[in-house]
LUMDOPA-743891 format. One line per field, with one value per residue: residue number from 1; y, x, z of N, C-alpha, C in turn; residue in three letters. Coordinates in steps of 0.2 Angstrom, whole numbers, plus 2048, in hexadecimal, padded with zeros to 3 digits. Atoms other than C-alpha are relative to their C-alpha. Layout:
num: (NUM, ...)
n.py: (Y, ...)
n.px: (X, ...)
n.pz: (Z, ...)
ca.py: (Y, ...)
ca.px: (X, ...)
ca.pz: (Z, ...)
c.py: (Y, ...)
c.px: (X, ...)
c.pz: (Z, ...)
residuo: (Ala, ...)
//
This chain:
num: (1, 2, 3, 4, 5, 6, 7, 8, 9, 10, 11, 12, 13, 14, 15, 16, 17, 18, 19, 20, 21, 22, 23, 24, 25, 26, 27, 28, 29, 30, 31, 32, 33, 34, 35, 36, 37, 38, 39, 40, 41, 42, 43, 44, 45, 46, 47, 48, 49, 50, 51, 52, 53, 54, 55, 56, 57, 58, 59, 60, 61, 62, 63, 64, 65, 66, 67, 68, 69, 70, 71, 72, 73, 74, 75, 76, 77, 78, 79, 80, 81, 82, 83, 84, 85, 86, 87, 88, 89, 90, 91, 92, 93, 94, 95, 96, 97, 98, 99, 100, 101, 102, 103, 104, 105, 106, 107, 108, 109, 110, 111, 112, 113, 114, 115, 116, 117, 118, 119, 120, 121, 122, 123, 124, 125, 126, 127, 128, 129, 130, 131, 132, 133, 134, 135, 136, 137, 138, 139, 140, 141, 142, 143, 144, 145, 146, 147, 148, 149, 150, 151, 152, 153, 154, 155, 156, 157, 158, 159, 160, 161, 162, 163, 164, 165, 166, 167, 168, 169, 170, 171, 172, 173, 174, 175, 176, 177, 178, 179, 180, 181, 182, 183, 184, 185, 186, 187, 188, 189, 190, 191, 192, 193, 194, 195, 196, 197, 198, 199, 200, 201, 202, 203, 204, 205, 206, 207, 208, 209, 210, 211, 212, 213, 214, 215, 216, 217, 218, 219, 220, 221, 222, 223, 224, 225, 226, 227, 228)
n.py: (7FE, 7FA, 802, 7FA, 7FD, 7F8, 7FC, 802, 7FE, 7F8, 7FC, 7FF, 7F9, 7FA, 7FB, 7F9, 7FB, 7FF, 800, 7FB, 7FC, 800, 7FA, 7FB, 7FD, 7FF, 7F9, 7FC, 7FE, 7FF, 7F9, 7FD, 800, 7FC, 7F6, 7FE, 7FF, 7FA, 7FC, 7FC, 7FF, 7F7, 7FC, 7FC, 7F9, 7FE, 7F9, 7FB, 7F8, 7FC, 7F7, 7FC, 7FB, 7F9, 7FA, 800, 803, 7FD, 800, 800, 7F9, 800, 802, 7FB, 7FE, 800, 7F7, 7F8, 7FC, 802, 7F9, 7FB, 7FF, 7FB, 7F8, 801, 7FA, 800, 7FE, 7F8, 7FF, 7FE, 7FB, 805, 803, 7F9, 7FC, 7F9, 7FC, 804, 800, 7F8, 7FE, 800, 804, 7FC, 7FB, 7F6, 7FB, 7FC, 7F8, 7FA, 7FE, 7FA, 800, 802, 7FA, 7FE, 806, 801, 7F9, 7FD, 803, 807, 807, 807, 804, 807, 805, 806, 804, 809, 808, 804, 808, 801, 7FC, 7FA, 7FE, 7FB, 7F9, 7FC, 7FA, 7F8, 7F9, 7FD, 7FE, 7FD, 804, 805, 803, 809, 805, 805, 805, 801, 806, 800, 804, 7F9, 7FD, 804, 7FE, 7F8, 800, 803, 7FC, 7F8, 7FA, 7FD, 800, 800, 7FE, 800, 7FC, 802, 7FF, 800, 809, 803, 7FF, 7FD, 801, 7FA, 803, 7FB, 803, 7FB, 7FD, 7FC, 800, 803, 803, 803, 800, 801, 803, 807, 7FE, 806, 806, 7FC, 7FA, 7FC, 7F9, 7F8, 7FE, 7F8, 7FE, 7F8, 7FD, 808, 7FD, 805, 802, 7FD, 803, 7FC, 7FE, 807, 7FD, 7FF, 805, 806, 7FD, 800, 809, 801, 7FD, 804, 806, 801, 7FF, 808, 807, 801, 800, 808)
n.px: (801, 806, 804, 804, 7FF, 7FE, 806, 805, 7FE, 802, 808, 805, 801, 805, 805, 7FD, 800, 806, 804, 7FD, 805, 808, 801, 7FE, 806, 803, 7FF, 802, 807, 801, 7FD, 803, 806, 7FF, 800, 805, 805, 7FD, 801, 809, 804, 801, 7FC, 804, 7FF, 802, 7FB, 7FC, 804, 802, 7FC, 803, 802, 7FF, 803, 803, 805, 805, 801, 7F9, 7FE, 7FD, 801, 804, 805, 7FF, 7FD, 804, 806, 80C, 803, 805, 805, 807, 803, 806, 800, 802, 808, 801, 804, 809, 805, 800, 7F7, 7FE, 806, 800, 801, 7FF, 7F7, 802, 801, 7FC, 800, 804, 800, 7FF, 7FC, 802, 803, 7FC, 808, 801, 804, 805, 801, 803, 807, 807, 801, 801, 7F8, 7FD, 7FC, 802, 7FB, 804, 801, 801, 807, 7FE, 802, 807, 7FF, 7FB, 7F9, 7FF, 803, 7FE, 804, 7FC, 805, 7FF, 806, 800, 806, 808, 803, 7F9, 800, 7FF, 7FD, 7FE, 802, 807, 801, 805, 808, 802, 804, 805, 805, 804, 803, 807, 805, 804, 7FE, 7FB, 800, 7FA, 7FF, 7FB, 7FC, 7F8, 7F9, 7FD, 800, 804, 807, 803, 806, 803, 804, 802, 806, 805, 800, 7FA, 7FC, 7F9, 7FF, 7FA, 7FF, 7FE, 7FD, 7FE, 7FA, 7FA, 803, 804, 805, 7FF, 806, 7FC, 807, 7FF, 807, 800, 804, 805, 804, 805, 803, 7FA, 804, 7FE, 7FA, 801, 7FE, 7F9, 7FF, 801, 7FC, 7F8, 7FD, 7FF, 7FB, 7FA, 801, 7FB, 7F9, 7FE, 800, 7FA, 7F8, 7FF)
n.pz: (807, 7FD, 804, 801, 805, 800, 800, 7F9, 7FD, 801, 7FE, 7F8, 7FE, 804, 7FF, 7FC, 802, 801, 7F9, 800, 805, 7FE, 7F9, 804, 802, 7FA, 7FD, 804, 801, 7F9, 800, 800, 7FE, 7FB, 803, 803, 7FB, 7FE, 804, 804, 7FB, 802, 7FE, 7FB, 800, 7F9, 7FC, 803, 7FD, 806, 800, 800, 806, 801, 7FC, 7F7, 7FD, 7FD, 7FA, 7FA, 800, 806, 807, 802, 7FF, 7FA, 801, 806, 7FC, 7FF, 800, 7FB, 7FE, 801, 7F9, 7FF, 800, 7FA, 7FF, 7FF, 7F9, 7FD, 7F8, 7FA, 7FC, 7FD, 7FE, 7FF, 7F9, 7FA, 7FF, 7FA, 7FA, 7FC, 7FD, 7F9, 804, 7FE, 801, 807, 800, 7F9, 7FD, 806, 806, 7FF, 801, 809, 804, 7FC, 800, 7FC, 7FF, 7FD, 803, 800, 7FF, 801, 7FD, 803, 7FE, 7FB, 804, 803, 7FF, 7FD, 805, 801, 804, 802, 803, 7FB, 7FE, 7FE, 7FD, 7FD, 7FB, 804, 805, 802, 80A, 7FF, 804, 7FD, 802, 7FD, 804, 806, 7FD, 7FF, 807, 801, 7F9, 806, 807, 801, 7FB, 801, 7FC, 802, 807, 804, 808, 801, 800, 808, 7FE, 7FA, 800, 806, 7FE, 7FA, 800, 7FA, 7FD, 7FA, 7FD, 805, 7FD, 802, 7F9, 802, 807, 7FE, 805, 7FF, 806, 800, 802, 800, 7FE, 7F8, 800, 7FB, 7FE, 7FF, 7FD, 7FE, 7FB, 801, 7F9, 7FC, 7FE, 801, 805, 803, 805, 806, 805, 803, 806, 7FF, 7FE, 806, 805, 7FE, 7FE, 809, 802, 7FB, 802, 808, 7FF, 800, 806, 804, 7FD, 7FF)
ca.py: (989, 99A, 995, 9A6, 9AD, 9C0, 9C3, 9BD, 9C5, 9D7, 9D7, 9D5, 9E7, 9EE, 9F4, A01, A0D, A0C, A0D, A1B, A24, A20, A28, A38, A39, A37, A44, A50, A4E, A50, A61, A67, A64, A6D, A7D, A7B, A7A, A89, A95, A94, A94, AA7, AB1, AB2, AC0, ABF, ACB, AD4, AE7, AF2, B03, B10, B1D, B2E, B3D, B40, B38, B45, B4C, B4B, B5A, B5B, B59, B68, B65, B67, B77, B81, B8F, B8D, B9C, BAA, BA8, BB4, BC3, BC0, BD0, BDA, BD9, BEA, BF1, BEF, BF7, BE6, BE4, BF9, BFF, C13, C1B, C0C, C11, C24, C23, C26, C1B, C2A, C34, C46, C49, C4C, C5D, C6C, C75, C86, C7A, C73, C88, C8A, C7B, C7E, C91, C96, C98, C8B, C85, C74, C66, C53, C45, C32, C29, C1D, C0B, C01, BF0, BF2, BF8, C05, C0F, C1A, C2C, C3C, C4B, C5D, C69, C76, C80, C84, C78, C69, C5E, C4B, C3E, C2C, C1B, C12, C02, BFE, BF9, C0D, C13, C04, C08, C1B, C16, C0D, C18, C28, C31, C36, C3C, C39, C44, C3E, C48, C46, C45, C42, C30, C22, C23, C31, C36, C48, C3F, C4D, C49, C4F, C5A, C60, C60, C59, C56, C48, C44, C35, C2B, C1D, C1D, C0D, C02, C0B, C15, C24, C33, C44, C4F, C64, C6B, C7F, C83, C75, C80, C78, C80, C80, C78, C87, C85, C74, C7D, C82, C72, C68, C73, C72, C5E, C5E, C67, C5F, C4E, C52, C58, C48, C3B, C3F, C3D, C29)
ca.px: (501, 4F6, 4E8, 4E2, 4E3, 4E9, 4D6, 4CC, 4DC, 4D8, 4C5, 4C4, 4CA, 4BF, 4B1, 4BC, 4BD, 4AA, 4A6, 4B1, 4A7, 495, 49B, 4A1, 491, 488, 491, 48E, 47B, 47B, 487, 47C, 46B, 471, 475, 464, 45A, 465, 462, 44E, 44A, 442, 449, 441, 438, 435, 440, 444, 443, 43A, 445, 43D, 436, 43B, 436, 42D, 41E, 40E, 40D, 41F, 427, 431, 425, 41A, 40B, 412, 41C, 40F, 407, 3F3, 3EC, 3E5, 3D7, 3C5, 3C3, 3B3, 3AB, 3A5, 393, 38A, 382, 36F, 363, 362, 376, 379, 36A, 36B, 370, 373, 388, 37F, 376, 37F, 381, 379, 36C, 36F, 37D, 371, 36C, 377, 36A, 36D, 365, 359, 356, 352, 347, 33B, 33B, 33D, 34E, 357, 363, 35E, 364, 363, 35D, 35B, 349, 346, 346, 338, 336, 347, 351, 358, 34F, 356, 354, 357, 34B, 352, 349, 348, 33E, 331, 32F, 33B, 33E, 33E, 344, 341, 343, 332, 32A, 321, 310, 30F, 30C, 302, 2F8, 2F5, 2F1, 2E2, 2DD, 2CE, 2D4, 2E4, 2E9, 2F7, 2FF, 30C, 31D, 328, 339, 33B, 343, 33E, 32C, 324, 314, 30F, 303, 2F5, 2E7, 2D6, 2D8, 2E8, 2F1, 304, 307, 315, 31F, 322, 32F, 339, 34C, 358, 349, 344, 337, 339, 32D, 333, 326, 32A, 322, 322, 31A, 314, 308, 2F8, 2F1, 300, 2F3, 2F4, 304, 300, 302, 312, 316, 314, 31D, 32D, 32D, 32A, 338, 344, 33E, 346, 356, 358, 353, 363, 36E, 366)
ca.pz: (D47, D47, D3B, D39, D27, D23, D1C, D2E, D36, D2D, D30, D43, D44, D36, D41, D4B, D40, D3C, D4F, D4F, D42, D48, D59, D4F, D49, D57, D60, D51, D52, D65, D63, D58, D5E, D6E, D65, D5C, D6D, D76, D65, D62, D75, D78, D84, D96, D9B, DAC, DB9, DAA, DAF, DA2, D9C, DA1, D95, D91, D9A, DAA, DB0, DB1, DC2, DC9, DCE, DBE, DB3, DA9, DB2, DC3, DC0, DB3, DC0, DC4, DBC, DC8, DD0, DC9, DD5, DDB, DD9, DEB, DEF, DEB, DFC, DFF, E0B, E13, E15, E1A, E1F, E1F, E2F, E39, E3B, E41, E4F, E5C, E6C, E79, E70, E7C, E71, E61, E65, E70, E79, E6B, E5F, E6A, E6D, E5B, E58, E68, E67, E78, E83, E8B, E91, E8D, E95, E8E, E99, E94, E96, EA3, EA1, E99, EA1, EA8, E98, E92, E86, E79, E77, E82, E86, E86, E93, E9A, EA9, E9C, E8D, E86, E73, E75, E6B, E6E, E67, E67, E62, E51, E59, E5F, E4E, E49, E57, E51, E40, E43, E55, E51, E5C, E54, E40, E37, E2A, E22, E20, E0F, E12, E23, E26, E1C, E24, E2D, E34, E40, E4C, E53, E5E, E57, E65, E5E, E6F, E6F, E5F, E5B, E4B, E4A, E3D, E36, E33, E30, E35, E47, E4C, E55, E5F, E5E, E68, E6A, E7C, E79, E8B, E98, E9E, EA0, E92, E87, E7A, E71, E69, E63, E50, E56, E5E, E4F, E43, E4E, E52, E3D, E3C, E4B, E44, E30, E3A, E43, E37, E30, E3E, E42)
c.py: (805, 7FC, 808, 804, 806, 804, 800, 806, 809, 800, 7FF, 807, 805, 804, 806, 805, 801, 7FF, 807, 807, 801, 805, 808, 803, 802, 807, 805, 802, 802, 806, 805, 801, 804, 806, 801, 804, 809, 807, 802, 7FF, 808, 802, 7FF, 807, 801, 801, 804, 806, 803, 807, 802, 807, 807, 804, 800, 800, 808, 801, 801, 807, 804, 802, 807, 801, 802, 808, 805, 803, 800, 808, 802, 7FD, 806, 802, 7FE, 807, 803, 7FF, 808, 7FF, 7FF, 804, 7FC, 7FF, 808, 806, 808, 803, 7FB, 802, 80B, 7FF, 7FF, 7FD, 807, 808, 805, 803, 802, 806, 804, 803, 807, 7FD, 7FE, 808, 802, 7FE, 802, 808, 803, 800, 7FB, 804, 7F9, 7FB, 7F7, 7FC, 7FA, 7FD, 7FC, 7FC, 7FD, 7F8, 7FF, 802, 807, 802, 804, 805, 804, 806, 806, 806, 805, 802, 7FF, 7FA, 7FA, 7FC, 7FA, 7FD, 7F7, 7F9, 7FA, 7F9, 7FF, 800, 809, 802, 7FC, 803, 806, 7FE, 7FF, 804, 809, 802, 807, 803, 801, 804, 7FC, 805, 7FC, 802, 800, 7F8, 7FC, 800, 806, 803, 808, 7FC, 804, 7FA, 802, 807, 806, 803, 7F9, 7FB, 7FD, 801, 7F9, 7FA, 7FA, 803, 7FA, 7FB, 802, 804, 805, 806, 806, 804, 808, 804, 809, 803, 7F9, 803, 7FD, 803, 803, 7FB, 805, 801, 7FA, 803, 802, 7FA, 7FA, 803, 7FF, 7F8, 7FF, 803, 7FE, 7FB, 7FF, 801, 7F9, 7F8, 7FE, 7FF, 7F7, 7FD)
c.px: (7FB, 7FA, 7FC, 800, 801, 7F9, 7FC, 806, 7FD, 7F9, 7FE, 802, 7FB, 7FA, 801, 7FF, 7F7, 7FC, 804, 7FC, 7FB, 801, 801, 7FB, 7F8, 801, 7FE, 7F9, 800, 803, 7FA, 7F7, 7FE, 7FE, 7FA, 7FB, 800, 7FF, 7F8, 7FD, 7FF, 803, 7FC, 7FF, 7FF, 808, 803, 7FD, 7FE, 803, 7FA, 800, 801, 7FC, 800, 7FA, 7FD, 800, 806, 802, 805, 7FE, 7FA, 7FA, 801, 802, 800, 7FD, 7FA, 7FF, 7FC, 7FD, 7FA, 801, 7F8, 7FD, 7FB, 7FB, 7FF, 7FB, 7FA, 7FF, 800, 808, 802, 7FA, 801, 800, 801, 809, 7FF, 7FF, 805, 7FE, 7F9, 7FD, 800, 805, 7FE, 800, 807, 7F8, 800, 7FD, 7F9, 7FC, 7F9, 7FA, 7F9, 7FD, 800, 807, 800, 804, 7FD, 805, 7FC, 801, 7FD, 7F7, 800, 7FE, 7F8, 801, 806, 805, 800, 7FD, 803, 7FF, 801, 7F9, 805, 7FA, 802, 7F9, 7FA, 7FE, 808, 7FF, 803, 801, 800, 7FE, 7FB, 7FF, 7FD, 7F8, 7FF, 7FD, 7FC, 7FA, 7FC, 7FD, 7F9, 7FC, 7FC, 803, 806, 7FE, 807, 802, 806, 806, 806, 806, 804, 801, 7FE, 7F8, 7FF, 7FB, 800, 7FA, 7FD, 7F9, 7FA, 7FF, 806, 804, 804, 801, 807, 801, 806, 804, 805, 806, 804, 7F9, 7FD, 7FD, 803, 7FA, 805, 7FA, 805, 7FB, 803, 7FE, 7FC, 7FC, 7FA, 7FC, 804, 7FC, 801, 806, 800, 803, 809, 808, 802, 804, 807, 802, 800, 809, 808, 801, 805, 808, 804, 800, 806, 807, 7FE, 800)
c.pz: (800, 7F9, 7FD, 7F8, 801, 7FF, 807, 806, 800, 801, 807, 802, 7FA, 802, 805, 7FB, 7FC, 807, 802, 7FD, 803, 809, 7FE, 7FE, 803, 806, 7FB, 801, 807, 801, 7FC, 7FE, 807, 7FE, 7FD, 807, 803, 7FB, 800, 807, 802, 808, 808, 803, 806, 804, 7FB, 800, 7F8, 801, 801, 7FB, 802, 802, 805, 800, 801, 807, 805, 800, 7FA, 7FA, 7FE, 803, 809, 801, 7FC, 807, 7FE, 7FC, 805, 800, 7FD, 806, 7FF, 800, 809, 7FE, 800, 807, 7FF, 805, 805, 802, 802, 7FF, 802, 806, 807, 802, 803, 807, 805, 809, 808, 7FB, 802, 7FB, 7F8, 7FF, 807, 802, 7FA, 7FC, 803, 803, 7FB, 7FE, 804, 7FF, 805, 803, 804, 806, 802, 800, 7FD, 807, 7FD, 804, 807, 7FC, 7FF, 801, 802, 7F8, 7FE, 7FB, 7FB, 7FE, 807, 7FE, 803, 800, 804, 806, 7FA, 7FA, 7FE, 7F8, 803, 7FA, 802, 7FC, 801, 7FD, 7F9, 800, 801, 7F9, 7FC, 802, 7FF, 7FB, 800, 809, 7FC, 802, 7FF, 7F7, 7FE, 7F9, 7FF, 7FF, 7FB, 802, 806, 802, 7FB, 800, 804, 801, 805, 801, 804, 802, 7FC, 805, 800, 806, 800, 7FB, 800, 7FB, 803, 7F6, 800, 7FF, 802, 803, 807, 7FD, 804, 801, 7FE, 802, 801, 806, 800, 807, 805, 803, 7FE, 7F8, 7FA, 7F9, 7F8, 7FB, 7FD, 7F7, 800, 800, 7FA, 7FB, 802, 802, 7F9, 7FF, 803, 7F9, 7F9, 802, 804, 7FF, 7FD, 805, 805, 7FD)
residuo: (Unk, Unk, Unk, Unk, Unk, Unk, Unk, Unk, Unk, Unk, Unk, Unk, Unk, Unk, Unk, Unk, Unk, Unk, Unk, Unk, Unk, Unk, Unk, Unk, Unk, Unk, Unk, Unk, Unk, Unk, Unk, Unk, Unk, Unk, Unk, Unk, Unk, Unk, Unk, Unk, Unk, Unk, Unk, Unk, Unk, Unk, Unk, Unk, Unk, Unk, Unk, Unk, Unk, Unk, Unk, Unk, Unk, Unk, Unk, Unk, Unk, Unk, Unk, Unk, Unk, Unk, Unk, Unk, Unk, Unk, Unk, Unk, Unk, Unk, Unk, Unk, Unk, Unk, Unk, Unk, Unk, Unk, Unk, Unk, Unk, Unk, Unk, Unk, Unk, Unk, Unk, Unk, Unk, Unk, Unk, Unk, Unk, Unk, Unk, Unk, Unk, Unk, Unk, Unk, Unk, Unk, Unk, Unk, Unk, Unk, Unk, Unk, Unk, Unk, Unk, Unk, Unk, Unk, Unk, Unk, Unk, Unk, Unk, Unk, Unk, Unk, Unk, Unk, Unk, Unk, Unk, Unk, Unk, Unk, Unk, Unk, Unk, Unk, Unk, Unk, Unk, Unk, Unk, Unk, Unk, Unk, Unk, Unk, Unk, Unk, Unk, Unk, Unk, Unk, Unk, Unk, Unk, Unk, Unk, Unk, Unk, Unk, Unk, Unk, Unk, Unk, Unk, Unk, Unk, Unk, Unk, Unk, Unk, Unk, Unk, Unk, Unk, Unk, Unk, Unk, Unk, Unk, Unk, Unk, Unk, Unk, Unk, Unk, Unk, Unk, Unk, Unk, Unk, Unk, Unk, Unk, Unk, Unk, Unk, Unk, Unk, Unk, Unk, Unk, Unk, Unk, Unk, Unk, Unk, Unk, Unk, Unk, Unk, Unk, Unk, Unk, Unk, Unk, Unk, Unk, Unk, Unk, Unk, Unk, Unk, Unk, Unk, Unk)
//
């Protein structure tokens, strides 16, 4: 005989469908607690490349500062010449002084005839000396480059007297004795000194022409000042 009544029979299933439910609800919060987390997490930023910006980078071959041309360069303007940087007459003298004079001028200047030939100095202490002497049987016209200490040397010996000579050289001096026998002329040009001496007669007493003598080395001297 079952003992069971219809009420006791219908409530032993009555909590299925409220255990039904309760999982229903459970999945629901769980569905959408998921979607909340995945929505308001931010974005990782790491390995993310950065777009690169418009243009071209300063400096590239490309870019305006690569491919403006440099403005010219200033012209430097030349140096003007000094005295110290082209010294007057130094691009003259010429390497062998015989070929200053022909013997027709060396005629003219001494006064007597020729023909006059040049000859070179000898050495001094084993060098060579510059300067060349045009002679003749009878008298000659010399020319020779000297030291500075020489006319020093004059200046302050009695024995001689120095006139000056305007216009000949940048310095020049006619050097007689007080005996007025072989007068020189001596002068500056490009920074040298040089002799120039006029012998009229070698005769011993070729003294007398001393006035002549010195007229005509004045006279050489202002000719050859201009060709050292």
């Amino acid at each position: 005989m079952d003992r069971r009544t219809p009420i006791s029979a219908g409530r032993r299933y009555t909590w299925l469908p409220a255990l039904a439910l309760a999982a229903v609800a459970v999945a629901g919060c769980s569905s959408s607690g998921g979607g909340s987390t995945s929505a308001s997490a931010p974005p990782s930023s790491a390995g993310t490349a950065t777009a690169p910006a418009t243009g071209t980078a300063p400096g590239t071959p490309n870019s305006p500062t690569a491919t403006t041309p440099a403005a010219p360069p200033t012209a430097t303007p030349a140096p003007t010449p000094t005295a110290a940087t082209t010294p007057t007459g130094t691009t003259k003298r010429p390497a062998d002084a015989c070929t200053l004079l022909t013997s027709p001028q060396v005629v003219a200047a001494v006064g007597t005839a020729g023909p006059f030939r040049g000859t070179h100095p000898d050495k001094v202490d084993g060098k060579e000396v510059w300067g060349c002497t045009w002679g003749s049987p009878q008298s000659y016209a010399h020319i020779q480059e000297t030291s500075p200490s020489v006319l020093a040397g004059l200046r302050t010996n009695p024995d001689y007297k120095l006139t000056p000579l305007p216009g000949v050289g940048e310095e020049a001096y006619l050097v007689e004795r007080k005996d007025g026998f072989r007068p020189e002329v001596y002068f500056v040009s490009s920074g040298h000194l040089y002799s120039v001496e006029v012998v009229k007669d070698r005769s011993p007493d070729d003294g007398v022409n001393a006035p002549a003598e010195a007229a005509a080395a004045s006279a050489l001297a202002l000719v050859l000042s201009k060709l050292v």
